[in-house]
Structures are given as structure tokens and as C-alpha cells.
N, C-alpha and C positions, 0 to 999 in steps of 0.2 A: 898098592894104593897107600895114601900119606893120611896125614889125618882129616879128616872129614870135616873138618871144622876150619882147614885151610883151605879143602876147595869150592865151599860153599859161596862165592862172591855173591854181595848183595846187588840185585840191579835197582838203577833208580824207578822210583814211582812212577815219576815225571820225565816224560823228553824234555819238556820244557814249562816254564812259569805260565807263558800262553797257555800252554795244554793243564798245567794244574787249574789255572784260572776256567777257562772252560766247563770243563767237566765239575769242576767245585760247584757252579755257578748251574751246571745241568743237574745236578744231586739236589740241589737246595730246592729247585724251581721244581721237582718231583717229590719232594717231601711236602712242599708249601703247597702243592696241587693237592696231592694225598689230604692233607690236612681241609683242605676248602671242603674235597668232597664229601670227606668224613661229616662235615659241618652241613651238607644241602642234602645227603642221603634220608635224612628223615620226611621230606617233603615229597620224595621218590622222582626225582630229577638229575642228572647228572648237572657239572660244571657247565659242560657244554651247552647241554637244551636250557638251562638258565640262562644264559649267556644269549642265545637264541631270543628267548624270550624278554629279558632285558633291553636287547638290541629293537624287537615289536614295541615293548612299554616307551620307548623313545620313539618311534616313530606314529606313536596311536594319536588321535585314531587312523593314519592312515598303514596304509602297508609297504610291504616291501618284494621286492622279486627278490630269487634263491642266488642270483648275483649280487644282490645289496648289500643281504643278510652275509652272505659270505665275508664281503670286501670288509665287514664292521666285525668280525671275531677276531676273538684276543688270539686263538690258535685256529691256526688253517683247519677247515674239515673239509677230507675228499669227499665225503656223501652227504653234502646238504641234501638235497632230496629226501635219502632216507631216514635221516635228521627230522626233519619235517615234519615227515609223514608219522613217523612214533609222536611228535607233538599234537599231530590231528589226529591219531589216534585215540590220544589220552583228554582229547575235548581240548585243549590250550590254546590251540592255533584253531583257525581256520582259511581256507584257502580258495582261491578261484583264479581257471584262466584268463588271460587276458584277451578280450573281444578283437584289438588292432592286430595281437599276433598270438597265435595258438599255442608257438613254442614256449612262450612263456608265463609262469605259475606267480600269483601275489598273493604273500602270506600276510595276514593281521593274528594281532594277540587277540583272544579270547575274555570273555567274561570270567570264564573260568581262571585265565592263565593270568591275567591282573590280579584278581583275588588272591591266586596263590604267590603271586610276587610281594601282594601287601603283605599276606603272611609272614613269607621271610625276609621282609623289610631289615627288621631289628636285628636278627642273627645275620644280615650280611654286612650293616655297618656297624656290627662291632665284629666279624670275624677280622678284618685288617692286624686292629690289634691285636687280639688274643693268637693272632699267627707268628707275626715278627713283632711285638708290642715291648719286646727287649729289647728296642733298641733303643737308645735317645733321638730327640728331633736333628740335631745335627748330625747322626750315625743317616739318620734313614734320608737327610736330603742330599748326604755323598753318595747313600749307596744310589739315591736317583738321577745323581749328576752320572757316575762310574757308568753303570749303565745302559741312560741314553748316548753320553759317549762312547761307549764300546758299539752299539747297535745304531749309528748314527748316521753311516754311508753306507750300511744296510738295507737291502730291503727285499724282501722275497717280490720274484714275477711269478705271472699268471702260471706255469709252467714247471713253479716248483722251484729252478735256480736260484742260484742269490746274485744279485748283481750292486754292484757299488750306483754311488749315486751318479759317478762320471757318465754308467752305460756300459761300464765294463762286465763281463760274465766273470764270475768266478768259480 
């Protein structure tokens, strides 16, 4: 055997700048998550059922079906339903079927779950800043040009796929 320090070849990080880009951009978006929840955990809600119930405070006072509510979230959740149900468990939501079709459930925000959104009113508009708040206004409106142009003939189907905007599956 030679020296060890000869056959160590380094491989790269990256296949590609694509794939650096990617995965950069998935680390960031799981730190900046980390970071929210860290920020709404005192109120004993996750990102998500905030999010949920943000989505009701817009639609109050009326409601919404678990298709609505779905179509209106920042991140897909396979179990609205059980989503929900921890909400009307915890008094926030409440619920009723629908009389024209049985199959289907109409969630409103609560008395309760308003209150606790007034609550953290103030610590959600200024969490923005204090997450990415390094950045300049011209940094933060490339990074939202960069962005929506990467995610722009995107778009997730019902089914989970991603398809381009033509119709194509990818």
C-alpha cells in the first residue's frame, strides 16, 4: 500500500450547482422552520395548526371544508382530518357536517382560537424579521424574485406529483 494521503481522492459535495442550490435552499427552509416553531411553541401550537387556524381567521366568520383549508396551506398536510380534530380538541376550531352532503366536514375558528391568534399577533409580525432580518431590502426582494422564479412552472397535483405548468408530469 502507497501513502495514504495519495489515495484518499476527495469527491465533490455537489453533482451539480442545481443540486447545491437545492438542498442549500432545503437546509435554510428547515432552519427558518425550526426557528418559527421555536417562536409559536409557547402558545402550545405547532406551525402547522397556526397556519390552520390563520387560514379560519381569514375566512371568519364563515368556514371552510378540510378541502379548503388544505388547498390554502403553506405546506401540504396528508391528515387534515387529524389536523383538525387535535384543533377541536384543544377548543380552537369547531366543526359541523354538512346537511346537502354528509361526506363533507365545515371547520370555523373559535372564540378561543381568535383570542389565541390576537395573542400572538405581535410575535408573528415581527418573527419575519428577527428570522432573515440580515438581510437588506434589496437582498430579501432578489431573494423573492430567485425564488418565485425557481418555483414558477411548478406546482404540486392533488396526487402529490409535480407537474410543470404546460401539464407535463415530472
Amino acid at each position: 500500500m502507497g501513502n495514504s494521503k495519495l489515495e484518499i481522492v476527495p469527491q465533490p459535495v455537489f453533482q451539480s450547482l442545481e443540486e447545491q442550490a437545492l438542498l442549500t435552499l432545503l437546509r435554510t427552509a428547515d432552519r427558518l422552520e425550526r426557528a418559527v416553531e421555536h417562536k409559536i411553541r409557547p402558545w402550545g401550537v405547532t406551525a402547522t395548526q397556526y397556519n390552520v387556524l390563520r387560514i379560519l381567521r381569514g375566512a371568519h366568520p364563515g368556514g371552510l371544508t378540510c378541502s379548503a383549508i388544505g388547498d390554502r396551506m403553506i405546506t401540504a398536510e396528508p391528515d387534515i382530518t387529524r389536523l383538525l380534530s387535535r384543533l377541536k380538541a384543544l377548543k380552537l376550531v369547531r366543526q359541523q357536517r354538512s346537511r346537502e352532503d354528509r361526506r363533507e366536514v365545515w371547520t370555523w375558528i373559535s372564540a378561543a382560537g381568535l383570542k389565541l391568534l390576537a395573542e400572538m399577533d405581535a410575535m408573528i409580525e415581527s418573527a419575519p424579521a428577527e428570522v432573515i432580518g440580515g438581510l437588506s431590502a434589496p437582498e430579501l426582494n432578489e431573494l423573492i424574485r430567485l425564488l418565485e422564479r425557481a418555483g414558477d412552472d411548478q406546482h404540486a397535483t392533488c396526487d402529490g406529483q409535480t407537474a410543470t405548468k404546460n401539464g407535463q408530469e415530472s
